[in-house]
C-alpha positions in Angstrom: 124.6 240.9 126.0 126.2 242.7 128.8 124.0 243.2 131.5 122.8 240.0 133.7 119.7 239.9 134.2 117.7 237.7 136.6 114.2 236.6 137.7 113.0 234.5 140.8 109.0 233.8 141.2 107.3 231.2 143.4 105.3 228.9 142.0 101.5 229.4 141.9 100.1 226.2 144.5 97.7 225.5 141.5 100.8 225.3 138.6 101.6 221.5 139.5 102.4 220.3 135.9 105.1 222.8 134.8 106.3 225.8 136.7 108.8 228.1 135.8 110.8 229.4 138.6 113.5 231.5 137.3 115.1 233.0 134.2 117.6 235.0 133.1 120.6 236.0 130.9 123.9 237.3 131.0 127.4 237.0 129.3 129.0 234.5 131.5 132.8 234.4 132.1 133.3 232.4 135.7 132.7 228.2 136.1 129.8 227.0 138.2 131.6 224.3 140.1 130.0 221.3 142.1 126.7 222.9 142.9 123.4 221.2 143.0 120.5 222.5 142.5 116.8 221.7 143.7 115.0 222.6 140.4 115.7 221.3 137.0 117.4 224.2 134.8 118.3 224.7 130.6 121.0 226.7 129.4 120.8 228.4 126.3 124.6 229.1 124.7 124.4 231.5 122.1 127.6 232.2 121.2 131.0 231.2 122.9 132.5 227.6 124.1 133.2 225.8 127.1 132.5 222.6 128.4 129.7 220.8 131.1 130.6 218.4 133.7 128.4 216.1 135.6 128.6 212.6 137.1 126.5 210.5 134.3 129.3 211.9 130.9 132.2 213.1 132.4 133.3 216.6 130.7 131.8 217.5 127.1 133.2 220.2 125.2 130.3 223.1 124.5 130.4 225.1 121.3 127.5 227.6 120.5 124.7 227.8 120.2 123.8 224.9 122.3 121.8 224.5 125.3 121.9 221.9 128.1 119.8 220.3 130.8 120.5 220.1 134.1 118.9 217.6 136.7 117.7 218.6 140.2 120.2 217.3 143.1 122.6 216.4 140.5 126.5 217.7 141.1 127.3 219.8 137.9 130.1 222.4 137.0 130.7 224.2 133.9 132.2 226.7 132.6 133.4 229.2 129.7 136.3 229.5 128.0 138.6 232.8 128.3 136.3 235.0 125.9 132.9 233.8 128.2 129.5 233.1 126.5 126.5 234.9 126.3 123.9 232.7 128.1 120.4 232.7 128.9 118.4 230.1 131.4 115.6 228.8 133.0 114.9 226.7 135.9 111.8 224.9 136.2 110.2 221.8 138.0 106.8 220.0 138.2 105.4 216.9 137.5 105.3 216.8 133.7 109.1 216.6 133.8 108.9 213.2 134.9 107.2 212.3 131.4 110.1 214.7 129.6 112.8 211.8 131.0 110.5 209.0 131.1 109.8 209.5 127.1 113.4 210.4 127.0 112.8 214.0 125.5 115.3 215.1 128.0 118.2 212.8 128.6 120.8 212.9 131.7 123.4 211.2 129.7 123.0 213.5 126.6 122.4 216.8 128.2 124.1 218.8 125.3 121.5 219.7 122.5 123.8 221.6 119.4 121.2 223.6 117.8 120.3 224.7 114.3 118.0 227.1 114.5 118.7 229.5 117.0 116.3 232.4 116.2 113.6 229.8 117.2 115.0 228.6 120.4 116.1 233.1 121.6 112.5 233.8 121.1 110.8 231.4 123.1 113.2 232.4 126.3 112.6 235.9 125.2 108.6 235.7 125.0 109.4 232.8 128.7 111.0 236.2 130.2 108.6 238.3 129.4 105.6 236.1 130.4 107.6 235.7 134.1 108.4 239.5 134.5 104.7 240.2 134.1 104.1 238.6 137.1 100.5 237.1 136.6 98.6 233.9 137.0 98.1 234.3 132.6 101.9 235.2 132.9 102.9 232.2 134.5 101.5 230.0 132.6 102.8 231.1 129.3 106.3 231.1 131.0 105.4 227.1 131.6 104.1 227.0 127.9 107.1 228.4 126.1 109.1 226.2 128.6 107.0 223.3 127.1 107.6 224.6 123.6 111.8 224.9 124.7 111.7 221.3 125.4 109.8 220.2 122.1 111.6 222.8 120.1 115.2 221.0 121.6 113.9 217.4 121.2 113.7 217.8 117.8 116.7 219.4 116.8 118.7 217.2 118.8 116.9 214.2 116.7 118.2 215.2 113.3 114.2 215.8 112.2 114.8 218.9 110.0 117.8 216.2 108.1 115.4 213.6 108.5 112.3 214.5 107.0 111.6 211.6 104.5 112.5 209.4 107.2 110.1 210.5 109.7 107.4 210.8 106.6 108.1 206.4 106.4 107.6 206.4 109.7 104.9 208.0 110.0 103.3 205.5 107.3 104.5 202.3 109.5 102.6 203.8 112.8 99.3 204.6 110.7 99.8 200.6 109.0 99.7 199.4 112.8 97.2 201.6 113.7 94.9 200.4 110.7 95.8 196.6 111.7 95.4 197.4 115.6 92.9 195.0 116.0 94.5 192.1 114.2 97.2 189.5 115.2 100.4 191.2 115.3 103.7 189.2 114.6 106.4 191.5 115.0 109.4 189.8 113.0 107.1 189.6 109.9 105.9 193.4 110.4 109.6 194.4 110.6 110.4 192.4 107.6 107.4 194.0 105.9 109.1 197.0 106.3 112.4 196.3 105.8 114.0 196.4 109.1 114.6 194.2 112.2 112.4 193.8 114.7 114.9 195.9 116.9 115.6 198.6 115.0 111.4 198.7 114.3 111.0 198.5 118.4 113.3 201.2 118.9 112.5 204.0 115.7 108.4 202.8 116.3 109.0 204.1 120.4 110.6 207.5 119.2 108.1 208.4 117.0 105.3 207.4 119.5 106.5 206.7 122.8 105.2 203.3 123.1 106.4 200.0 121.3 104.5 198.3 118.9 102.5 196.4 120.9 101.9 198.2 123.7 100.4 200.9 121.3 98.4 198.2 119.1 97.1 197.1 122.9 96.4 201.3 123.7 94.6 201.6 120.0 92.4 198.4 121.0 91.6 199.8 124.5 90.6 203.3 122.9 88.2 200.8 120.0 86.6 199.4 122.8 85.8 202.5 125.2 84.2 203.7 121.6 82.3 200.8 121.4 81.2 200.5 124.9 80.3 204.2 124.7 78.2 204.1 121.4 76.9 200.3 120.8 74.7 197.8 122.9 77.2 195.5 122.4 77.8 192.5 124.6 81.4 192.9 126.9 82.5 189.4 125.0 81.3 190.6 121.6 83.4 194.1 122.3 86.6 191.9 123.4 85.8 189.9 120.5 85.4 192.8 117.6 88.9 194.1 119.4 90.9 191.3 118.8 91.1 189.4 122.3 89.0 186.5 122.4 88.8 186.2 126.2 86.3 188.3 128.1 88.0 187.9 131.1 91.5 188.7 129.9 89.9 191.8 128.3 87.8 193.0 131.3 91.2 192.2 133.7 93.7 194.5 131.4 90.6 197.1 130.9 90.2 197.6 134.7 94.4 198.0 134.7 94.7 200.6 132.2 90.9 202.5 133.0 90.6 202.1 137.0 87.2 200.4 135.8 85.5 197.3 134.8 83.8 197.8 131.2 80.3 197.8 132.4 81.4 200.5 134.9 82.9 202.4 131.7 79.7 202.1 129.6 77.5 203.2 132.7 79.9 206.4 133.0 78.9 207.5 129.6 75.1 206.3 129.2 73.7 207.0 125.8 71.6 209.8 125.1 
């Protein structure tokens, strides 16, 4: 990788969920120092080593293959060492970025993802390049999809799951327990305990593999049994709260109308049946 190559598009008006803006590759051998940018942008290094500075860690050392995140309006410099690195990048920015850090799938305290399968990780920037050179509406959005995939692909190497596999397999089991129990009382000590583990340790591994803690995903699972029941029974609104686990209409109708913008009778008129 000698030649540097670069691409620049604007982003369709329509693309407001993930957008790719630019992309590119290049063997790299001066420091970016104390620039911002407006977009968020990944680094792929294949080979080589360096280091990344930014405000929230300080200076890491870089060895490839690696990539990193960068965050928009965030002071970073980096830089390799004497022999360069052969990089490749993309920058990208829309609204489901805001899930990527709020489900903490991209991290500005642990930017630096070391990665163990490679191949993986070149081809989807490869196939991203491609899709953006094209120049298309179809184009664009695979770039935005093999960003999507770049993100998952990184996620998961960074969490250990190809070393973890029997791990992930328990956990796995605990979610399906809660989500076969979702209507009962849930007492969170004695479910950890079930299980072997403390309640934190079950809070935080339960919110990994889901994104929600327990209970706010045994109060999503009884939200989804209810719009089922709403949708496909004549059943009374109390009766409903009741075969959900809450024995207060009101309380049920109140946190309905939060999470659903609608009452339940409101919900059941929407989707009438046939």
């Amino acid at each position: 990788m000698r030649d540097a190559e670069a691409i620049y598009r604007t982003p369709l008006s329509a693309a407001g969920g993930l957008a790719v803006t630019g992309s590119g590759r290049q063997h790299a051998r001066r420091a970016v120092t104390d620039r911002k940018l407006p977009s968020f942008a990944v680094v792929l290094v294949e080979r080589g080593q360096g280091w990344l500075e930014t405000a929230a860690t300080g200076r890491l050392s870089l060895t490839g293959p690696a990539l990193f995140w960068l965050f928009p309006n965030r002071v970073h410099s980096y830089a390799p060492d004497q022999g360069g690195w052969d990089e490749r990048w993309a920058l990208f920015e829309g609204s489901f970025t805001r899930d990527f850090v709020r489900l903490r799938i991209i991290a500005e305290r642990h930017p630096v993802v070391a990665l163990h399968h490679l191949d993986e990780v070149v081809r989807l920037f490869a196939k991203l390049h491609a899709d953006l050179l094209d120049d298309t509406n179809l184009g664009q959005a695979s770039a935005a999809l093999m960003l999507h995939r770049i993100v998952v692909s990184a996620a998961r190497q960074a969490s250990g799951a190809a070393d973890r596999r029997q791990e992930r397999r328990d956990m796995a089991d605990i979610v399906e327990t809660l989500r076969r129990r979702a209507m009962q009382p849930l007492d969170l000590a004695a479910f950890a305990a079930e299980h072997g583990m403390s309640p934190a340790t079950l809070r935080r591994r339960f919110t990994l593999e889901t994104g929600l803690p327990p209970k706010a995903f045994q109060l999503r699972a009884r939200m989804d049994h209810a719009k089922q029941l709403l949708a496909t029974t004549d059943e009374k609104i109390e009766t409903v709260a009741a075969m959900i686990g809450l024995d207060d209409p009101f309380y049920f109708s109140r946190v309905f109308h939060e999470r659903e913008g609608c009452s339940p009778r409101e919900f059941r008129a929407r989707y009438p049946r046939a």
